[in-house]
C-alpha positions in Angstrom: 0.0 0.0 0.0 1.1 3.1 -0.9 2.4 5.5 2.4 -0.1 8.5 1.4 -3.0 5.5 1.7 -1.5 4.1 5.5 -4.7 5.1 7.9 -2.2 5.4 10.7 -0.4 7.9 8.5 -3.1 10.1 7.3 -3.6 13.4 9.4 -7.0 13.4 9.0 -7.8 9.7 10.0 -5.3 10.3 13.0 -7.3 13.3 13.6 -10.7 11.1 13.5 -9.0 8.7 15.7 -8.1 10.6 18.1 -11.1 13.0 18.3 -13.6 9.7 19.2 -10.7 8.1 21.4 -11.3 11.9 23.7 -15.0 11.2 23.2 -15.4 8.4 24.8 -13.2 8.8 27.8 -15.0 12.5 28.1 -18.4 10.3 28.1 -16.8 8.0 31.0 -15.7 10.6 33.4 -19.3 11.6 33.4 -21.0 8.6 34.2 -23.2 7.5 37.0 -21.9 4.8 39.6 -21.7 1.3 38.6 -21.8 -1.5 41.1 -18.7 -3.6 40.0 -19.0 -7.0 39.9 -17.8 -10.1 42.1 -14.8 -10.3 40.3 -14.1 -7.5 39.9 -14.3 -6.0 43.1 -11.0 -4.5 44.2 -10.9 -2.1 41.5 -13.0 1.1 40.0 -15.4 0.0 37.2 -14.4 2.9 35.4 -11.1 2.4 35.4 -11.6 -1.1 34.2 -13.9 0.9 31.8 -11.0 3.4 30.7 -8.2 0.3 30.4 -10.9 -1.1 27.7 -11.3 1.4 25.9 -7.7 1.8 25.3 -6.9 -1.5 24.7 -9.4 -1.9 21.8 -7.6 1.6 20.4 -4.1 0.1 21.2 -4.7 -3.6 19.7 -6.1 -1.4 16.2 -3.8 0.7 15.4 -1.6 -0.4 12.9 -4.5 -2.1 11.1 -4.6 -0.9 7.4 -7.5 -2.3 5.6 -10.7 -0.3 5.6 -13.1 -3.6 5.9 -11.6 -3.8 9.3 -11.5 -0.2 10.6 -15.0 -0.1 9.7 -16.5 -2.4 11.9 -14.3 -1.2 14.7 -15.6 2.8 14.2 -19.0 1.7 14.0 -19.0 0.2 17.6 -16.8 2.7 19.1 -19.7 4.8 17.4 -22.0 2.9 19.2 -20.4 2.6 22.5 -20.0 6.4 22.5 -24.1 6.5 22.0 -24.0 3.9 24.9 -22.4 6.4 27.4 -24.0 9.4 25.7 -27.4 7.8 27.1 -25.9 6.3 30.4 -25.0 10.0 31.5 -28.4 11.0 30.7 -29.8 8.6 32.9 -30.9 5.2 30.9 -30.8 2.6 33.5 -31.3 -0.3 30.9 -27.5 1.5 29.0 -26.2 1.0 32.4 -27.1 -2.2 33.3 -25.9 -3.0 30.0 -22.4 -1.8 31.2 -22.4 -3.7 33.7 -22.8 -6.8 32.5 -20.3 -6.3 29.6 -17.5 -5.5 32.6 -18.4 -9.0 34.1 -18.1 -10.5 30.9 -14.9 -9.2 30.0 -11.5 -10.8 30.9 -8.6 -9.6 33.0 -6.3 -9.0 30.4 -9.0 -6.8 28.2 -9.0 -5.1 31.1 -5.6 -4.7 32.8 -3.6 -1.1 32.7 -1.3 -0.1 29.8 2.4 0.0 30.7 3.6 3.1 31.1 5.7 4.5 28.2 9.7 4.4 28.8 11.5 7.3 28.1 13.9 7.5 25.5 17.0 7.7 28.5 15.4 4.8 30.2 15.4 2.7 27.0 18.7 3.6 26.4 20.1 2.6 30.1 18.3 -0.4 30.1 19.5 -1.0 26.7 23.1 -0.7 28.0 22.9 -2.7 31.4 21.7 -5.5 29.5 24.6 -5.5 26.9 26.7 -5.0 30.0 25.1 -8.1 31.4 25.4 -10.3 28.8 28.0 -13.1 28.2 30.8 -12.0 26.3 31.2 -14.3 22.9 33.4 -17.3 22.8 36.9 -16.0 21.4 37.5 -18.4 18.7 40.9 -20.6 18.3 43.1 -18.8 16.0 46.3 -20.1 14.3 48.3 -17.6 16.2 48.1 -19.3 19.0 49.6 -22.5 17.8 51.3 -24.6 19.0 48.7 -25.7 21.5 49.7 -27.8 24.6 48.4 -31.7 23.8 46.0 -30.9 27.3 43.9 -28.9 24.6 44.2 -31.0 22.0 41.0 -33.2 20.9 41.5 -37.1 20.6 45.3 -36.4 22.4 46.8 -36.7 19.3 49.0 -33.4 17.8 48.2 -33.4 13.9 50.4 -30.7 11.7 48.5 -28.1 10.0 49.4 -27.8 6.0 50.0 -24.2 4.7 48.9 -23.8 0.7 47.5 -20.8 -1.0 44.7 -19.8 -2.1 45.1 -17.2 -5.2 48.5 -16.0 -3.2 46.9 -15.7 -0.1 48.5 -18.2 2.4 46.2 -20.3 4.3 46.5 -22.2 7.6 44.8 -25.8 7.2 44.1 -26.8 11.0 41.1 -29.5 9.7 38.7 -30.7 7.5 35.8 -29.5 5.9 37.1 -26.4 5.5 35.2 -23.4 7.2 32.4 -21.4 5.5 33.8 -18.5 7.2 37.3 -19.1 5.9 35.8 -19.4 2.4 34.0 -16.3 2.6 36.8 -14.4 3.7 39.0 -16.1 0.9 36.4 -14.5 -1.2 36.4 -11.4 -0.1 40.1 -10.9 -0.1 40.4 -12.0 -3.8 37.6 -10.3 -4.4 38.7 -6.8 -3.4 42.0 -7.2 -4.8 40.3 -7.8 -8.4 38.6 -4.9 -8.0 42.0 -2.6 -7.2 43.7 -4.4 -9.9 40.4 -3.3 -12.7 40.9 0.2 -11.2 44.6 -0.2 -11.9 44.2 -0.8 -15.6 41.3 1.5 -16.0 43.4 4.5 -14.5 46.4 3.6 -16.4 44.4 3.8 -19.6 42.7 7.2 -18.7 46.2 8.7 -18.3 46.4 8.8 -22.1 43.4 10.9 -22.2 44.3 12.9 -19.1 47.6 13.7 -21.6 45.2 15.2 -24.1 43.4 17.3 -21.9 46.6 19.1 -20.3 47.8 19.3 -24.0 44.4 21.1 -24.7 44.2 23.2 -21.2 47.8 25.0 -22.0 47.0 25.4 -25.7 43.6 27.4 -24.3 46.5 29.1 -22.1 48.5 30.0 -24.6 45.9 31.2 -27.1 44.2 33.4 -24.6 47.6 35.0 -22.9 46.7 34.4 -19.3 49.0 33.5 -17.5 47.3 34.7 -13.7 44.6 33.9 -11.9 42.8 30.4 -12.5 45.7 29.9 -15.7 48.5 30.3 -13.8 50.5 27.8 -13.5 50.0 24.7 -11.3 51.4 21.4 -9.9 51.8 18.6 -11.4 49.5 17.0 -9.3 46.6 19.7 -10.0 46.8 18.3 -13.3 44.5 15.6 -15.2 47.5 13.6 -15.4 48.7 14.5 -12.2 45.9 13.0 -10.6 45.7 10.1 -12.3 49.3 9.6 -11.3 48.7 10.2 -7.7 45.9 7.9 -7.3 47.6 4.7 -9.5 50.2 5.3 -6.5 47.9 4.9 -4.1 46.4 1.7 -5.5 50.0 0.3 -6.1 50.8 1.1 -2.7 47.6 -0.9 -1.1 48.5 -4.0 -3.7 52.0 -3.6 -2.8 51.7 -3.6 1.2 48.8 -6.9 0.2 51.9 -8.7 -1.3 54.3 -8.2 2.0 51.3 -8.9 4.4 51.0 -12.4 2.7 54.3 -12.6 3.1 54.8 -12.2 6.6 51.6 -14.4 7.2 52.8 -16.9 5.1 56.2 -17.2 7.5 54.4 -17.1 10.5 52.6 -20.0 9.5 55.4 -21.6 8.1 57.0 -21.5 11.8 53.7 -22.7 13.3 53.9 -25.6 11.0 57.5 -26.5 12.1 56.7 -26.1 15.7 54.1 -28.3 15.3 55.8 -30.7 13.0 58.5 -30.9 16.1 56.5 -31.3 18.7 54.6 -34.0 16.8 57.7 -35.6 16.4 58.5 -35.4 20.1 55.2 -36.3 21.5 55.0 -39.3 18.8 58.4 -41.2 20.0 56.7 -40.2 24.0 54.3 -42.5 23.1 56.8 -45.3 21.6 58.5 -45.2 24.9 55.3 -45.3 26.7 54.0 -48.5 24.6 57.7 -50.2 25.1 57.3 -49.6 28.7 53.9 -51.6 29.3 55.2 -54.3 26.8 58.5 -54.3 29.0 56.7 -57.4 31.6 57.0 -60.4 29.7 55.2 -63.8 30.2 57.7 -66.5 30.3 56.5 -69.4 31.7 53.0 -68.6 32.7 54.7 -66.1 35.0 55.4 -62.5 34.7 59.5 -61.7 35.1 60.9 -58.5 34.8 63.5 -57.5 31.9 66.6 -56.6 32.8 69.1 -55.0 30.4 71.7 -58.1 31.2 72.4 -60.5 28.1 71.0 -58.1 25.3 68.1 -57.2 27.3 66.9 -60.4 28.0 67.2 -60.8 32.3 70.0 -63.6 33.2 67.0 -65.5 35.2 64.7 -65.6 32.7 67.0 -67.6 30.7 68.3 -69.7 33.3 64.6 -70.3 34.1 64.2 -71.2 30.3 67.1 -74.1 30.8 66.0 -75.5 33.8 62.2 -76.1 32.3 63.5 -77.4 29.2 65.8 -80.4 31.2 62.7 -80.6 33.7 61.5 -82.1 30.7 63.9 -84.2 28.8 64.3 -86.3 32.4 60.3 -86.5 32.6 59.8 -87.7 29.3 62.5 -90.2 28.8 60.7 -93.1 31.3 57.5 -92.0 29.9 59.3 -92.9 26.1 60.6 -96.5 27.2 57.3 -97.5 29.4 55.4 -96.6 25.7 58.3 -98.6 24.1 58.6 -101.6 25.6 61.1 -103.6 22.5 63.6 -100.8 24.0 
């Protein structure tokens, strides 16, 4: 809907609004006792009256269509005939009254909030941002190497640098990040767009040429050499400018180029820390497994290894020998009982 059609816009519906909304509460400062009902006893009927009207007023007025604000004038058109004949002393209109206060509910009824000033809004506004959590600080590559306490799974795994478009990139896991794609994006997105105002300012400086060839021939030809023909700078010139402002996009692709290169050697160090302490933590764990495996069964039984005889303990093999004739004795009679030509 067009704005010069909005109801809640127009002056003169405003106007209308606002003229019966004055009416009515005119009408009910006027009008004769009424006994409130059972439930509704604690409080004034006419307030309850008042907080009515104004709710009907409040829940209508960003309404728009004209087959609903009709309806809603006609009976606040009627109610205002309602009290017109209650204040002139219709017992029937205020019977009526009263019976529509018993039938309405609390809520229809209840008090508007009062309005908050713009300060108030504002300081509540503030207190609760000041309230509020702060937001999670995300984990950034800068702060690699992290200790193996903060490491998921417990298990250090070495980022892998590559670039994207010249613009070195930090892999710490896989998928890759929507957010790192978008700023990928952005980055090779604004550097395009320097790089098309690079070549369009470089070819302009050929026409810039012919218009400072054309501003000193107007010079020449008119003999002025004061005032607004004297002479200027060379930057005050069309080429001049162009000049000055293909230096300034140089300079911004330029300090790009040694940004990405410092980035890219920071994370090449974070790579080899990690890559060390990979290394490190990786031959921890070797020791750790050679440790538990370091109680052998021999036996049946559990003996300790020793680092005598090539790390095999001196017992342990003396143990070995001693089983092994053990046996040769117990199983000879056995042979020649099972034998008995022998």
């Amino acid at each position: 809907m067009p704005p010069h059609l909005i109801p809640h816009l127009s002056p003169s519906h405003r106007h209308t609004t606002l003229t019966l909304y004055r009416a009515l509460l005119h009408q009910l400062r006027h009008l004769p006792p009424i006994s409130p009902s059972p439930s509704q006893s604690h409080a004034n009927p006419k307030d309850l009256l008042k907080n009515l009207i104004h709710s009907r007023f409040h829940s209508a007025r960003h309404i728009v269509s004209p087959h609903l604000l009709k309806p809603r004038f006609l009976l606040a058109y009627e109610a205002l005939d309602h009290l017109d004949a209650a204040v002139a002393g219709d017992s029937q209109i205020l019977r009526e009254i009263e019976d529509l206060l018993s039938r309405c509910s609390l809520t229809s009824t209840r008090p508007p909030l009062p309005r908050l000033s713009a300060r108030t809004h504002a300081a509540r506004k503030s207190a609760r941002l000041a309230s509020s959590l702060p937001l999670p600080k995300l984990p950034s590559w800068t702060n690699r190497p992290l200790p193996l306490e903060r490491i998921k799974g417990g298990r250090r795994r070495v980022p892998v640098l590559f670039t994207a478009n010249h613009i070195p990139v930090l892999r710490l896991s896989k998928p890759q990040p929507s957010s790192l794609s978008g700023y990928l994006t952005s980055r090779i997105r604004q550097r395009q767009n320097r790089q098309d105002l690079l070549a369009k300012l470089t070819s302009d400086i050929t026409v810039a040429r012919g218009e400072d060839e054309w501003d000193g021939r107007l010079r020449d030809f008119a003999g002025l050499d004061g005032g607004m023909w004297r002479e200027r700078s060379p930057e005050a010139s069309w080429t001049g400018a162009l000049i000055e402002e293909v230096k300034v996009v140089k300079a911004k692709l330029a300090r790009e180029r040694k940004v990405n290169q410092e980035v890219g050697r920071a994370m090449q160090g974070v790579v080899d820390r990690e890559g060390e302490l990979a290394e490190m933590e990786a031959g921890e764990r070797g020791k750790r497994l050679v440790g538990k495996a370091g109680r052998r069964r021999v036996g049946g039984r559990a003996l300790p290894n020793t680092e005598e005889d090539g790390g095999v303990g001196r017992k342990t093999k003396d143990s070995m020998a001693s089983s092994a004739s053990t046996r040769k004795t117990t199983c000879r009679p056995l042979a020649g009982r099972m034998n008995p030509t022998d």
